[in-house]
Backbone as CSV, one residue per row, in Angstrom:
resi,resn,N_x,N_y,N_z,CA_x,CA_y,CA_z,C_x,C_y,C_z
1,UNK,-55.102,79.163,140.149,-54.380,78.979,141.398,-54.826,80.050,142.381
2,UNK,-55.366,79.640,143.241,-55.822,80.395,144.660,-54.695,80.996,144.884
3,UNK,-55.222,82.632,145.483,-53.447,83.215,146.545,-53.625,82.654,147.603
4,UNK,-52.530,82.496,148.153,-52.098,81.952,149.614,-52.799,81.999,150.727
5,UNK,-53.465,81.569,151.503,-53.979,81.986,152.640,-53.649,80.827,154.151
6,UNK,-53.349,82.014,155.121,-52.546,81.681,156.164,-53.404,80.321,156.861
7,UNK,-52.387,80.165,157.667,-53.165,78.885,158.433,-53.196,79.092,159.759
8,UNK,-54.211,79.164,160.336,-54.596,79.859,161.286,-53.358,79.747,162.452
9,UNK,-52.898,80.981,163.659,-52.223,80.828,164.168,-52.004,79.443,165.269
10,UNK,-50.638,79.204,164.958,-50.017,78.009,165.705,-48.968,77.991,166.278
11,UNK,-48.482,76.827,167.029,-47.388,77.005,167.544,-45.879,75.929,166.727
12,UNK,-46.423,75.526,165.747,-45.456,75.135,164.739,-44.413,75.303,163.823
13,UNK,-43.204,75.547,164.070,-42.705,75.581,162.903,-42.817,74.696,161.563
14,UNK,-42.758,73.793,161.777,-43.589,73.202,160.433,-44.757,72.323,160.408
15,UNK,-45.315,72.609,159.551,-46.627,72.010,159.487,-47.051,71.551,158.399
16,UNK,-47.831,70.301,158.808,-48.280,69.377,157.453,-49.702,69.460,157.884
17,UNK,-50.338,69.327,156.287,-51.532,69.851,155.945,-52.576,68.232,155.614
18,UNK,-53.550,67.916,155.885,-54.301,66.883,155.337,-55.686,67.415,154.821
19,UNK,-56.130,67.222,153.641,-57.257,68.167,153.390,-58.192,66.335,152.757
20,UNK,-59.350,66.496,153.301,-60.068,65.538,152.923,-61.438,65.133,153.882
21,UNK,-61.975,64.033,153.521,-63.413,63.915,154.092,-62.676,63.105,155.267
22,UNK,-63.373,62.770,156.393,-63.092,62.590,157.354,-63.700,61.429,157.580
23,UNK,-63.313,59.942,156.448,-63.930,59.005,156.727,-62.737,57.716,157.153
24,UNK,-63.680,56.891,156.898,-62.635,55.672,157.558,-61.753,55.458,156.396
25,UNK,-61.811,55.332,154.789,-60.950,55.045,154.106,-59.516,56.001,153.898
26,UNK,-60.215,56.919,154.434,-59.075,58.197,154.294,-57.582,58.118,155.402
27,UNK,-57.814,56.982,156.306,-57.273,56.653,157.510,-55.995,57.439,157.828
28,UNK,-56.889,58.680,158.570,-56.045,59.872,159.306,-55.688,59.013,160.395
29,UNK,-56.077,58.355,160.868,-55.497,57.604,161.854,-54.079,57.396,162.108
30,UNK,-53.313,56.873,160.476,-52.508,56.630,160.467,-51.810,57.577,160.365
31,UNK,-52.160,58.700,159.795,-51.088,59.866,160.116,-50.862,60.597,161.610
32,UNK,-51.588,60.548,162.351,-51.928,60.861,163.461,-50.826,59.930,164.355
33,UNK,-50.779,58.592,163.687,-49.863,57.845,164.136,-48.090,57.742,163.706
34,UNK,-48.441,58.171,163.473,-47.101,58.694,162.148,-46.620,60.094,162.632
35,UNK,-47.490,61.127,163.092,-46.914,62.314,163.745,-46.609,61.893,165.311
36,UNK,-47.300,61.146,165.667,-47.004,60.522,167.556,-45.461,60.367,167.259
37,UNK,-45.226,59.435,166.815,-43.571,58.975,166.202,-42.539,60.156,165.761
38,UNK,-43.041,61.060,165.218,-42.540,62.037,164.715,-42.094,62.916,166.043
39,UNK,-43.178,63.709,166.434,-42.890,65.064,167.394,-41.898,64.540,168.615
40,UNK,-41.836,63.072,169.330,-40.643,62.657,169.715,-39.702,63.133,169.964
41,UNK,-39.485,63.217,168.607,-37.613,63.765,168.419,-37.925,64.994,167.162
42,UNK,-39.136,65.378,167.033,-38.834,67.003,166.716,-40.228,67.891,166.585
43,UNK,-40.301,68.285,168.140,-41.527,69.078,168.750,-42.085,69.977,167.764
44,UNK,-41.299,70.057,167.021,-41.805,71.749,166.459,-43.172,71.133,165.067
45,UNK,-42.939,70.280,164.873,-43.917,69.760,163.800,-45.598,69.635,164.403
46,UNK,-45.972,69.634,163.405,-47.679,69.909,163.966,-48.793,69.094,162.386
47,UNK,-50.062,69.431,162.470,-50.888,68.971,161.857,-52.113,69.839,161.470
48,UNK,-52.633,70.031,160.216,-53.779,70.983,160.259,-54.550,69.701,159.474
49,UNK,-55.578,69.867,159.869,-56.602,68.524,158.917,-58.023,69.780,159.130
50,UNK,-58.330,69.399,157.511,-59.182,69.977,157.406,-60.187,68.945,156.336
51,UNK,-61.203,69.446,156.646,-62.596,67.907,156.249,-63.332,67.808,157.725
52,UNK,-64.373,67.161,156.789,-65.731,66.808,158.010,-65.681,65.333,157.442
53,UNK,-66.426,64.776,158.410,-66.513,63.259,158.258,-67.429,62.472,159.572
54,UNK,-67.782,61.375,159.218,-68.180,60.182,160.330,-66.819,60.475,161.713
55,UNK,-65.905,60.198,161.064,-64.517,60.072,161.832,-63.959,61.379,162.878
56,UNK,-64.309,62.282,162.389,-63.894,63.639,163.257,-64.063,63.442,164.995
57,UNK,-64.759,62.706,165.649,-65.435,62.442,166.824,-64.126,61.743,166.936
58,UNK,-64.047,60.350,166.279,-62.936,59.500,167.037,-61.782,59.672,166.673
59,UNK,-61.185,60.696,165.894,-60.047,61.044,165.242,-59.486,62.385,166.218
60,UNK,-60.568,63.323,166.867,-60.385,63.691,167.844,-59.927,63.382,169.210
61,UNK,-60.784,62.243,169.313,-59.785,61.633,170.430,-59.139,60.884,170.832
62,UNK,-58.519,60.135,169.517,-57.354,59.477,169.151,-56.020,60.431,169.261
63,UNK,-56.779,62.209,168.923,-55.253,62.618,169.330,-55.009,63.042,170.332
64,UNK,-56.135,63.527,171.278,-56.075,63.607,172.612,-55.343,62.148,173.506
65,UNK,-55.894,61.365,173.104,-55.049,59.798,173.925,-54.027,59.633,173.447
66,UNK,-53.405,60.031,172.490,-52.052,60.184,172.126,-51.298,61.020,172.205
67,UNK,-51.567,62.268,173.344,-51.168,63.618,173.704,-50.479,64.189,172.606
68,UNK,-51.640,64.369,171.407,-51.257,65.095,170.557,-51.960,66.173,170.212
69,UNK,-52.452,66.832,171.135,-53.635,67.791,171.929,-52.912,68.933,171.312
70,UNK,-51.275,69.163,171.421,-50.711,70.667,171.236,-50.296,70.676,169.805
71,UNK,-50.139,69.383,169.040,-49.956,69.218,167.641,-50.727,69.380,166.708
72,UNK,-51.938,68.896,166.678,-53.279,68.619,166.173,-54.321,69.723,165.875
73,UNK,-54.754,70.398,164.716,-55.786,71.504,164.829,-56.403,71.195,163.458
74,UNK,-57.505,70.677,164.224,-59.080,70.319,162.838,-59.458,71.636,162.753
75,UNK,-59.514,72.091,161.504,-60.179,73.511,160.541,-61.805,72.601,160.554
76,UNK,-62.049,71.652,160.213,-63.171,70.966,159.608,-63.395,71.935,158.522
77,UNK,-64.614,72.044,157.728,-64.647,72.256,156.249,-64.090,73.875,155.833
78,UNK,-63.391,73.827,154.830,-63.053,74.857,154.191,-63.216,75.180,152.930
79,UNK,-63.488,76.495,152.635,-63.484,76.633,151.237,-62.185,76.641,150.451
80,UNK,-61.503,77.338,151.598,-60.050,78.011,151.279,-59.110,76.726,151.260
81,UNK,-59.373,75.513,151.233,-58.412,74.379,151.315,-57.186,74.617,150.678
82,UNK,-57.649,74.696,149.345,-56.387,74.619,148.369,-55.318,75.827,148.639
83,UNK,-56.143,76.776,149.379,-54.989,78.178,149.690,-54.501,78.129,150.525
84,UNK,-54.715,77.299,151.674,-54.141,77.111,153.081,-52.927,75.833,152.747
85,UNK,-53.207,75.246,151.566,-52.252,74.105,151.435,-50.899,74.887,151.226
86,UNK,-50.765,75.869,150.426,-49.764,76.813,150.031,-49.217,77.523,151.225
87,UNK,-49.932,77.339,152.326,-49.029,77.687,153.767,-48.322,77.025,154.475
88,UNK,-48.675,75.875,154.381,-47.981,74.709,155.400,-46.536,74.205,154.431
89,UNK,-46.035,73.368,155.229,-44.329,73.244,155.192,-44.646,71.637,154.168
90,UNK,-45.590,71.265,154.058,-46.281,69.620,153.253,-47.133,69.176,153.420
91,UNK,-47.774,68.492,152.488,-48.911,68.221,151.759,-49.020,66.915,152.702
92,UNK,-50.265,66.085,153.288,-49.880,64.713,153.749,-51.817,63.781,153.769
93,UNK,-51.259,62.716,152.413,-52.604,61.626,152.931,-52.357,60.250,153.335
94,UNK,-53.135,59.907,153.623,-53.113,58.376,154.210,-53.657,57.154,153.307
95,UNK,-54.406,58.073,153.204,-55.628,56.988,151.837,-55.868,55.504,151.756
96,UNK,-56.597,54.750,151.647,-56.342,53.032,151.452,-56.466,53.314,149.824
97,UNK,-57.009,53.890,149.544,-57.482,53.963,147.644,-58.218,55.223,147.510
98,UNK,-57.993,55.594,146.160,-58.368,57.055,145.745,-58.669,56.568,144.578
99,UNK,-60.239,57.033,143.748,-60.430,56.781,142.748,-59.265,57.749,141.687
100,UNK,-59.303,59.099,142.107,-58.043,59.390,141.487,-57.477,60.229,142.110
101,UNK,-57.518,61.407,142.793,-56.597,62.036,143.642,-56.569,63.420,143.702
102,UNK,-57.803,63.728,143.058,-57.801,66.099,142.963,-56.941,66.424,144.149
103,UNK,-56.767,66.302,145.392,-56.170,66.628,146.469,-54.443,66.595,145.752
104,UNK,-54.342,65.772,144.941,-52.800,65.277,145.126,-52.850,66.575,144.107
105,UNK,-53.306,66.737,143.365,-52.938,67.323,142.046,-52.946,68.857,142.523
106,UNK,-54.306,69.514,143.543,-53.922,70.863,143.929,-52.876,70.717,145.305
107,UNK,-52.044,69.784,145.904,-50.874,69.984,146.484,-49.800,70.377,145.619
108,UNK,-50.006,69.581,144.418,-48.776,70.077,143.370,-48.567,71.318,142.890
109,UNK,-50.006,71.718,142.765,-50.404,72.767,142.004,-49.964,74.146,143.455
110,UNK,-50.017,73.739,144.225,-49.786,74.858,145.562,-47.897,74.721,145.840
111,UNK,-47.254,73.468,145.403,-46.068,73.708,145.387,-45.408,73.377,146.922
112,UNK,-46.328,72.701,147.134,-45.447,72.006,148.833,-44.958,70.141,148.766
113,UNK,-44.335,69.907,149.413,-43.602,68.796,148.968,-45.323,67.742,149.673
114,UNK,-44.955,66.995,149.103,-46.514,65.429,148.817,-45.703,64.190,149.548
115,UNK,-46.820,63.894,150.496,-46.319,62.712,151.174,-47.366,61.819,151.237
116,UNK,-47.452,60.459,150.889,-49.189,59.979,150.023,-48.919,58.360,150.147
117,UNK,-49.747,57.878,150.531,-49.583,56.495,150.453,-49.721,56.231,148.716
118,UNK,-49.269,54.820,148.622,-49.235,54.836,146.931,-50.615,54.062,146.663
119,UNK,-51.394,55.195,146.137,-52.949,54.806,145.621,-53.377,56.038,144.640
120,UNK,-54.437,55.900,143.782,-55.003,56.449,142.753,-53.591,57.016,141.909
121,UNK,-53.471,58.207,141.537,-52.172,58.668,139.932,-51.498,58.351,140.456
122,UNK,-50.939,57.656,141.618,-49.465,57.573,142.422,-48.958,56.838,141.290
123,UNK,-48.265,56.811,140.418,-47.480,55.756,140.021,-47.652,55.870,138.196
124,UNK,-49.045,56.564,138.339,-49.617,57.369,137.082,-48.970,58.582,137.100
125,UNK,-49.683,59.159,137.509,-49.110,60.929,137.031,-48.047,61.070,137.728
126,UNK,-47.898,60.527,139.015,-47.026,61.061,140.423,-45.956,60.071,140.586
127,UNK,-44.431,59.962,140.375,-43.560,58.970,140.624,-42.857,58.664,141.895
128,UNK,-42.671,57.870,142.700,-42.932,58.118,143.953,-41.299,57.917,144.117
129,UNK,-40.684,59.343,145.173,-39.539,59.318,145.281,-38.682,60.286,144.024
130,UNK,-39.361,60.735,143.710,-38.776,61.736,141.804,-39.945,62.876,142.693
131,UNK,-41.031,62.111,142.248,-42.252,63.739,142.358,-42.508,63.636,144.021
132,UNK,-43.097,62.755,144.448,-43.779,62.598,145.781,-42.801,61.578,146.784
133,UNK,-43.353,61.511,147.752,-42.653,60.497,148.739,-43.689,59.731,149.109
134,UNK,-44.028,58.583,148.256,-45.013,57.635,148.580,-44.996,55.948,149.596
135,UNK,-45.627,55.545,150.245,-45.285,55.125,151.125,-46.476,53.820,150.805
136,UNK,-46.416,52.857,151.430,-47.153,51.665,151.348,-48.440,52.088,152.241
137,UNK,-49.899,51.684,151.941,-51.380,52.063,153.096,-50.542,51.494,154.101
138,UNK,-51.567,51.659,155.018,-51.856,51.142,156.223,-49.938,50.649,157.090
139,UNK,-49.034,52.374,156.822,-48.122,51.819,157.781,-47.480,52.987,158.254
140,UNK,-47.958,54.062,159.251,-47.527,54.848,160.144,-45.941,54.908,160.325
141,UNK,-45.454,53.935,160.363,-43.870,54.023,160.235,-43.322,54.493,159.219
142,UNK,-43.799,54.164,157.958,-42.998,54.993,156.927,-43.285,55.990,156.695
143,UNK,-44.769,56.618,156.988,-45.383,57.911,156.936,-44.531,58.668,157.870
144,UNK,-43.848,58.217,158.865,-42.954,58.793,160.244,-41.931,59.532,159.314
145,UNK,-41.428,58.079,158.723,-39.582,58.287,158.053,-39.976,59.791,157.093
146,UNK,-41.056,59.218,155.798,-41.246,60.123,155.261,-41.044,61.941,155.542
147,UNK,-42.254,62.225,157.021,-42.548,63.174,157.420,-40.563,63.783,157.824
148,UNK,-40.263,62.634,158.631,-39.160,63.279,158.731,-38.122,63.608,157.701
149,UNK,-38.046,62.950,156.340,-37.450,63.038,155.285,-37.600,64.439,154.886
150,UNK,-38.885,64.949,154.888,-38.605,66.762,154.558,-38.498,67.710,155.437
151,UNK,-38.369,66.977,156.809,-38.552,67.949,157.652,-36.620,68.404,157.955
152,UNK,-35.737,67.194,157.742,-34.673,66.903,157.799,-33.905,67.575,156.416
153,UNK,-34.481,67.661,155.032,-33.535,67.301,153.977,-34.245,68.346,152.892
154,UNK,-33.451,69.554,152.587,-33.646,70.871,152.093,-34.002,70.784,150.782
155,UNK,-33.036,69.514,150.325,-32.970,69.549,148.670,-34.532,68.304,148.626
156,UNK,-35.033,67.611,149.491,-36.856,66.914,149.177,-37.363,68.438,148.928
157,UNK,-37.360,68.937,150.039,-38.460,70.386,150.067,-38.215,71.223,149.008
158,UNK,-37.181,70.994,148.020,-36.997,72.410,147.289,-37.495,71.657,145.592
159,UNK,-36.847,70.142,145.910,-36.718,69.849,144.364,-38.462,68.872,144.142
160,UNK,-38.944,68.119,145.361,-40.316,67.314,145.368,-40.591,68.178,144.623
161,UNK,-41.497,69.633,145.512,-41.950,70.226,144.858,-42.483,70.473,143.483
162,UNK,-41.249,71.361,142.580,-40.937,71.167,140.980,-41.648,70.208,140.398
163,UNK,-40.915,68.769,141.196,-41.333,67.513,140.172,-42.862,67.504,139.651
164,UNK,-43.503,67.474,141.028,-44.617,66.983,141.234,-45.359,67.995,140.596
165,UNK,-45.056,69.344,140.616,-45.655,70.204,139.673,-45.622,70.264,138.295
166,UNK,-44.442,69.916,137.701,-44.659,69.727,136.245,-44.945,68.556,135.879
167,UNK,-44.713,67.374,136.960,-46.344,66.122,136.607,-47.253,66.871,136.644
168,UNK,-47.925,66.978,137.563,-49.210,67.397,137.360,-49.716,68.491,136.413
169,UNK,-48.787,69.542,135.520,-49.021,70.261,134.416,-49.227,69.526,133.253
170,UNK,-47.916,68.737,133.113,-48.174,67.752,131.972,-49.224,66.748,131.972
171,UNK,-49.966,65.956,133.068,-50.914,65.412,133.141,-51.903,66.276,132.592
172,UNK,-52.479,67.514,133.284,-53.506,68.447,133.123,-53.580,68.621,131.731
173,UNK,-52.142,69.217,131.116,-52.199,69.385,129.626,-52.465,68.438,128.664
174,UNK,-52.483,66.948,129.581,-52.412,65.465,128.374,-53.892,65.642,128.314
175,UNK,-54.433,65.816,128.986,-56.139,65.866,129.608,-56.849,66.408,128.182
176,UNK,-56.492,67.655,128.438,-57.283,68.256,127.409,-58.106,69.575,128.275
177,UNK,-58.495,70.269,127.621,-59.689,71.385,128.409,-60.734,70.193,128.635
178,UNK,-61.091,70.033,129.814,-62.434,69.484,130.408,-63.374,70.359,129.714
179,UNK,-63.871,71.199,130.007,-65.023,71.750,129.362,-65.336,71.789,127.614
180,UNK,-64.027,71.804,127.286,-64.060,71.711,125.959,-64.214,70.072,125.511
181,UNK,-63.919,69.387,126.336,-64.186,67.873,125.695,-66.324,67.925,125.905
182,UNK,-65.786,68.485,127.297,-67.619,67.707,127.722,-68.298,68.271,126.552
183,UNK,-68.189,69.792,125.956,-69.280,70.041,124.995,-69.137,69.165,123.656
184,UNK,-67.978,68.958,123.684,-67.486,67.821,122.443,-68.868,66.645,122.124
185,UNK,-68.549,65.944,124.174,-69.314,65.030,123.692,-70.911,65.378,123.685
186,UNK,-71.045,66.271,124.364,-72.412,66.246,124.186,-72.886,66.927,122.993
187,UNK,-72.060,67.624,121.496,-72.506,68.016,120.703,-72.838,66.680,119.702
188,UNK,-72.062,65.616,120.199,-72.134,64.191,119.681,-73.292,63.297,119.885
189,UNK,-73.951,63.809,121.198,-74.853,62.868,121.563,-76.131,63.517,121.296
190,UNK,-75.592,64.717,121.273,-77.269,65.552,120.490,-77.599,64.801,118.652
191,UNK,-76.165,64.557,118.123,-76.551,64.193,116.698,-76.757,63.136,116.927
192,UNK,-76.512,62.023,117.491,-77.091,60.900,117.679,-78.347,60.444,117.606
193,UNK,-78.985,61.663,118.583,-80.609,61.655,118.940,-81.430,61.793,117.816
């Protein structure tokens, strides 16, 4: 587990974090659309997205035409992802499909409440509404309710958290040591030969 590292100065009291490639399946769009709805009726919320992508060009000025110019701050690539996640007030993807979800698993692992459309472990490792607050693709409105669900409600932000962290321990631990399997198999495929 990375230590903490700040997120660069803002004018937010709370802030949700999106860490990912900056392509079309990842559809920041919709969160982007989902915070328009949001800051409305509670200014103080904001956005850090961090990732490079095809999309960064028009995702940029999707939030400019949606005067979300004072909300909005692209990091583009970081090393420090997973430590900056541990700063912000929640974790937030959009996703159409995730083969499986490393992002979801170091939000858990950083201990901020997960707000995720329901794709890749959603439903596997991650129970949506117990661990995470998972939401149907492609619908900005519930990503809204969601966002406002922790921004509103002390006991999401305190107890998500927990959940989603000891999923994702117990997943990790069902796993096995990765490194210790891979030499497994490849001490297998050497006797083979």
């Amino acid at each position: 587990m990375p230590e903490r590292a700040l997120l660069p100065a803002h004018p937010f009291t709370f802030a949700l974090i999106a860490v990912g490639r900056l392509e079309p399946e990842k559809r920041i769009e919709d969160i982007l659309a989902a915070l328009k709805l949001v800051v409305a009726h509670y200014p103080m919320v904001g956005l850090f997205i961090v990732g490079e992508g095809r999309d960064r060009g028009r995702l940029e000025r999707m939030t400019h035409s949606l005067g979300l110019g004072k909300h909005v701050i692209f990091l583009g690539e970081r090393p420090d992802a997973w430590a900056l996640m541990r700063s912000a007030q929640a974790f937030i993807q959009a996703s159409a499909y995730e083969g499986y979800g490393r992002t979801l698993i170091e939000a858990a692992f950083a201990r901020v409440p997960i707000i995720t459309t329901d794709v890749g472990i959603v439903g596997e490792v991650f129970k949506g509404y117990e661990d995470v607050l998972a939401v149907p693709v492609a619908d900005p409105t519930a990503l809204s309710l969601s966002i406002v669900g922790v921004v509103e409600d002390t006991s999401v932000r305190l107890e998500l958290p927990m959940h989603a962290f000891d999923a994702a321990r117990a997943h990790l631990a069902a796993q096995g040591d990765l490194s210790v399997r891979i030499a497994a198999d490849l001490a297998r495929t050497l006797q083979q030969l």
